[in-house]
C-alpha positions in Angstrom: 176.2 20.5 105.9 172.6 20.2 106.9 171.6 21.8 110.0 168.3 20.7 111.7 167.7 23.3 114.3 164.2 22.2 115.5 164.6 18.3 117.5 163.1 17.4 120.5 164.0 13.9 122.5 160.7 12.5 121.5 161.9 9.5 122.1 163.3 8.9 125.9 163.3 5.6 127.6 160.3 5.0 129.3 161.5 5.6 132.3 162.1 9.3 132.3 157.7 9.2 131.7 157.5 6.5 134.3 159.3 9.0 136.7 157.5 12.2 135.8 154.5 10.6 136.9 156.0 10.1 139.9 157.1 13.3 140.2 153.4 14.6 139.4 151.9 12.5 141.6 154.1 13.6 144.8 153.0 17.1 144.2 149.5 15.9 145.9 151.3 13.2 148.1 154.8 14.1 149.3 155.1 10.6 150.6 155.4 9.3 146.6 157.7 11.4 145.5 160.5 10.0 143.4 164.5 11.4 144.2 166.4 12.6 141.6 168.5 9.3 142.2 165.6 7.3 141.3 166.0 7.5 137.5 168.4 5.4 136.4 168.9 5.2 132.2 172.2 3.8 131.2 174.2 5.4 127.9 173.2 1.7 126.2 169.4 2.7 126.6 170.4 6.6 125.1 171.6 4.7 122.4 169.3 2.8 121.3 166.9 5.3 121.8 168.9 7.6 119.8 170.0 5.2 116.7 166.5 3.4 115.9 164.9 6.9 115.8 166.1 10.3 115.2 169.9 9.3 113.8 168.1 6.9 111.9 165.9 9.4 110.2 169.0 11.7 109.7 170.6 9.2 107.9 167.9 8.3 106.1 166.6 11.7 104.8 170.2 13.3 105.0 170.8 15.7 107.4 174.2 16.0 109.2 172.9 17.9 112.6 170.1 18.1 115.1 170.2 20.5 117.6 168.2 18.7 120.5 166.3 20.0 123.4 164.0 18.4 126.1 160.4 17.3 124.6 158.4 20.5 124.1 154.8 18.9 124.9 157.0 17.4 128.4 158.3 20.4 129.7 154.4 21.3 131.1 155.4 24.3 133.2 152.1 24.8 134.1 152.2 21.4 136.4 153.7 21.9 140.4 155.6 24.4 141.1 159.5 26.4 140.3 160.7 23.3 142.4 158.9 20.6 140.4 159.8 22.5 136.9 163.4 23.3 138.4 163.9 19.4 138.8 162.3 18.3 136.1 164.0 20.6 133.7 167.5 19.5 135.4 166.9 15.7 134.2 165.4 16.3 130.6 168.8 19.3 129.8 170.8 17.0 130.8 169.8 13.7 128.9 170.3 16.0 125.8 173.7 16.7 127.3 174.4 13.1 127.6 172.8 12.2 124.0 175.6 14.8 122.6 178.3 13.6 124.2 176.9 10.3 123.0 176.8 11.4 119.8 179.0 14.2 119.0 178.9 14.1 115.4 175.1 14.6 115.2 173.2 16.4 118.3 174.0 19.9 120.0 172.0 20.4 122.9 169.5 22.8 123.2 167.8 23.6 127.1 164.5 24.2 128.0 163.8 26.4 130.6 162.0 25.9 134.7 159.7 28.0 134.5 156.4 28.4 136.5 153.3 30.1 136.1 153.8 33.2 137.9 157.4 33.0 139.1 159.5 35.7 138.0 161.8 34.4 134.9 165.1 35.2 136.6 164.6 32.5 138.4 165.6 29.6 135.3 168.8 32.1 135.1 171.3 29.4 136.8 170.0 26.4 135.1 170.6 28.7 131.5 174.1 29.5 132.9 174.9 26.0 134.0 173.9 24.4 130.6 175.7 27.1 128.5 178.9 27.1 130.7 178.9 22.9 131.3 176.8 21.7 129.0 177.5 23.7 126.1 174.3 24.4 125.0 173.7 26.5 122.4 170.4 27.5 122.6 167.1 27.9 124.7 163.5 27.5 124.4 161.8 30.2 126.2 157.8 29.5 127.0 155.7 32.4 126.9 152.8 30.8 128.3 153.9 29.0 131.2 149.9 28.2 132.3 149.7 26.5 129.4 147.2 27.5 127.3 145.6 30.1 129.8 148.1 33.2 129.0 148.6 34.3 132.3 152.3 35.9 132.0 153.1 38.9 130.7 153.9 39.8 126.8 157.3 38.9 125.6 158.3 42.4 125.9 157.6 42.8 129.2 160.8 43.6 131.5 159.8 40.6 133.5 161.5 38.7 130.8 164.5 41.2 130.8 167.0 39.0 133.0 166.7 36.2 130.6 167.4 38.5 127.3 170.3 40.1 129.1 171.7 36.4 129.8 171.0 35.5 126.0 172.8 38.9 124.3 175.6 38.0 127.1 176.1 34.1 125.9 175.0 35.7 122.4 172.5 32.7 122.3 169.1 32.6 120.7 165.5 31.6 122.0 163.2 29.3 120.1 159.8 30.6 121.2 158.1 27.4 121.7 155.1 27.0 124.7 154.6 23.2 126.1 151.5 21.0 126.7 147.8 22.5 126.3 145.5 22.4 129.6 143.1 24.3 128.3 140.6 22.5 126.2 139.7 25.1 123.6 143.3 24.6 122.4 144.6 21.6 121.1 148.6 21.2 121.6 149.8 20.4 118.3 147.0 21.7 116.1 146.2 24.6 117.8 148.2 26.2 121.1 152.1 26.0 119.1 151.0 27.5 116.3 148.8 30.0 118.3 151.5 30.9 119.8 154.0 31.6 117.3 151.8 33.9 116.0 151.2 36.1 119.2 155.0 35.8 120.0 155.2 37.6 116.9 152.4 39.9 117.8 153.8 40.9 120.9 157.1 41.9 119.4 155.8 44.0 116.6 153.3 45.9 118.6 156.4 46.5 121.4 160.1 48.3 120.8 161.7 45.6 122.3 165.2 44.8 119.9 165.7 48.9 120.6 166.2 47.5 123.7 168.1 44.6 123.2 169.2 45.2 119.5 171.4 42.0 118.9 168.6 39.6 121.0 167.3 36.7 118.4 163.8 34.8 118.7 163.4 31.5 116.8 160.0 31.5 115.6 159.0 27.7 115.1 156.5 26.0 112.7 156.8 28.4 110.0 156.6 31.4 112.1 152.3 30.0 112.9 149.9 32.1 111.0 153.1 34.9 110.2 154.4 34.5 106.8 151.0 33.5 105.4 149.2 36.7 106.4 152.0 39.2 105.7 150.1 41.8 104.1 148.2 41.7 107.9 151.0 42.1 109.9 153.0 44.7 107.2 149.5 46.5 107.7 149.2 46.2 111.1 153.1 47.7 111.5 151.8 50.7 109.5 149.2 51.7 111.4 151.0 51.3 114.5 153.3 53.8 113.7 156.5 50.8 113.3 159.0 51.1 111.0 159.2 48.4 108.4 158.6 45.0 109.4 162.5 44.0 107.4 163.8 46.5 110.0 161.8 46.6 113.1 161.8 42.8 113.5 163.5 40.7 110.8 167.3 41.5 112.3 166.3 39.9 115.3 163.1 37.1 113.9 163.9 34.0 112.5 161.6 31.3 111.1 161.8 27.7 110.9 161.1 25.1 107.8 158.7 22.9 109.9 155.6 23.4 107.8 154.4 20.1 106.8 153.4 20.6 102.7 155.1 21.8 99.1 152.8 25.0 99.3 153.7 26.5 103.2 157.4 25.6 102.4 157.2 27.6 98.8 154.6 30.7 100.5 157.4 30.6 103.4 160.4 31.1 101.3 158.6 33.0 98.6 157.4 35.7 101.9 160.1 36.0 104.2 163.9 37.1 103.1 165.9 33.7 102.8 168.3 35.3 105.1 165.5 34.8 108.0 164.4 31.0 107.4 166.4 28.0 109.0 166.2 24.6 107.7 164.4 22.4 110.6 161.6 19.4 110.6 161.1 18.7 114.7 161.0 15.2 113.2 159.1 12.3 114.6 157.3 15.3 116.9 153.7 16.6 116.0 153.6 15.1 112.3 154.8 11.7 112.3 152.5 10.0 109.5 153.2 9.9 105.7 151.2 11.7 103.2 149.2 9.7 101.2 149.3 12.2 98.4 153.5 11.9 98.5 154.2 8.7 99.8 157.1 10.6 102.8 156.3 11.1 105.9 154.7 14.7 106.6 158.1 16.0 108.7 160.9 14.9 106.0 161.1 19.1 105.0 164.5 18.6 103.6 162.0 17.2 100.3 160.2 20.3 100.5 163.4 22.7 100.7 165.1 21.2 98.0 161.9 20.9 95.5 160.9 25.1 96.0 161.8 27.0 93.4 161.9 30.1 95.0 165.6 28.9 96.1 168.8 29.0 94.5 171.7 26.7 95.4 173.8 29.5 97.3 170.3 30.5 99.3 169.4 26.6 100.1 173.0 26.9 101.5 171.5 29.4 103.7 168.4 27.7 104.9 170.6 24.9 105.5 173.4 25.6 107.2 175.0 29.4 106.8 171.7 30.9 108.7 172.1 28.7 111.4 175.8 28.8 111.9 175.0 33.0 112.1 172.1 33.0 114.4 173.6 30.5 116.6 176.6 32.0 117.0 177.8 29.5 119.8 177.2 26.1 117.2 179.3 28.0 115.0 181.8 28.1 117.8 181.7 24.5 118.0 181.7 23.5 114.4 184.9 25.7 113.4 187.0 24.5 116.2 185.7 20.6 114.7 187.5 22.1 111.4 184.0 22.7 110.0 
């Protein structure tokens, strides 16, 4: 089986944009402000959306999987306020809900998070609970820069963030570390702020004790793991004269990477780096990337190519990267799969 643990619904009816912008502009004029009520997409529209796009792709490049959250560059924390986030975040977990009990063969949902620039975290604790409890979620994507692009919050290891982890070790659920939209101009989204990102995520867990804290907590590093596993020898050194322990021990029983890294040489570096244990097969596919290379003919985001070409990878550790990892990190999908008789 071949998990995909990295999809976003890139691909919503239009309508969910058309009533964002709504949404936004009411935050300046009350008077426009759409209700909840007001978006109407029928289970024919989630299936069209679904089938011509990411089950096609599935299909097509042979993955069995998605876990699916809310689109990462839509979630934009930084816009309104815990209100306008809390809505919004309500609408876009539960179209994932209603994609995977669409299609319950092929998508898990995953839920984003309402967070707001400056709001204390514990506040997104009852939309967590209600999409673990009724929407069986089995994961969430926590923002660590809800200003988007301005890093006004506090590091990861902060106990701001406490209430969240304690929720996550209780539902034994993992994080994928994954900011939204870029305001500020210096950064692009894509190209610059996510991968930016992963990299201080890291940063801010190696320079902090946090897992002594919360020892069974898991982060999802996307994109590789950013600049991470291509600067190793920085980061081992860095640990060293900080006093940590061992990178393998002070962060990689509670760090995981992705397989989004768009080329033959990050996918071989990434597995050739970091233990195989630690890297989960994902491609956040028809997200960022969406083009095909010209020097391979597939589109940049088809990773399962890349993964099965390395040859730093035996067949029992590609079983890892695709699907034994995953089951094991999150714990809850395993839950799901096993009583399916998988």
């Amino acid at each position: 089986m071949i998990i995909d643990v990295h999809g976003h619904y890139t691909t919503a009816p239009k309508a969910l944009e058309v009533w964002r912008n709504q949404q936004i502009a009411g935050i300046q004029d009350p008077s426009v402000s759409p209700k909840v009520a007001d978006l109407k997409i029928s289970d024919d529209e989630l299936r069209e959306s679904i089938e011509t796009n990411q089950l096609a792709k599935m299909k097509e490049r042979g993955s069995d999987i998605t876990l699916f959250s809310p689109r990462a560059s839509f979630m934009a924390h930084h816009i309104g306020d815990f209100n306008v986030s809390s809505t919004w975040a309500a609408i876009c977990n539960e179209l994932c809900y209603r994609v995977a009990q669409l299609f319950p063969d092929h998508f898990v949902p995953a839920a984003m998070l309402p967070q707001s620039p400056g709001v204390d975290p514990a506040t997104c604790i009852p939309e967590l609970v209600k999409c673990v409890e009724q929407y069986g979620n089995v994961g969430i994507n926590l923002n660590p820069d809800p200003s988007g692009g301005h890093w006004t919050s506090p590091p990861l290891s902060d106990k701001a963030w406490y209430p969240i982890y304690e929720k996550m070790v209780e539902y034994d659920i993992p994080a994928m570390i994954h900011v939204s939209t870029s305001c500020n101009s210096c950064f692009h989204t894509t190209g610059a702020h996510y991968l930016n990102a992963d990299t201080t995520a890291f940063m801010q867990c190696l320079t902090s004790d946090l897992f002594k804290d919360f020892p069974t907590l898991k982060f999802l590093i996307p994109h590789g793991g950013g600049a991470v596993p291509y600067h190793w020898g920085r980061f081992r050194g860095l640990a060293q004269e900080l006093k940590k322990p061992l990178l393998s021990e002070h962060l990689l029983n509670n760090i995981f990477f992705d397989t989004c890294v768009y080329h033959q040489p990050g996918i071989d570096l990434l597995t050739k780096v970091i233990p195989v244990k630690n890297i989960l097969f994902a491609s956040e596919m028809i997200g960022a990337v969406r083009g095909i290379d010209p020097e391979t003919g597939h589109y940049f985001d088809d990773t399962k190519r890349y993964v099965q070409a390395t040859a730093n990878l035996n067949d029992q550790e590609r079983y890892m990267v695709y699907e034994g990892n995953a089951r094991r990190v999150f714990k809850r999908l395993d839950d799901q799969l096993t009583a399916k008789g998988l």
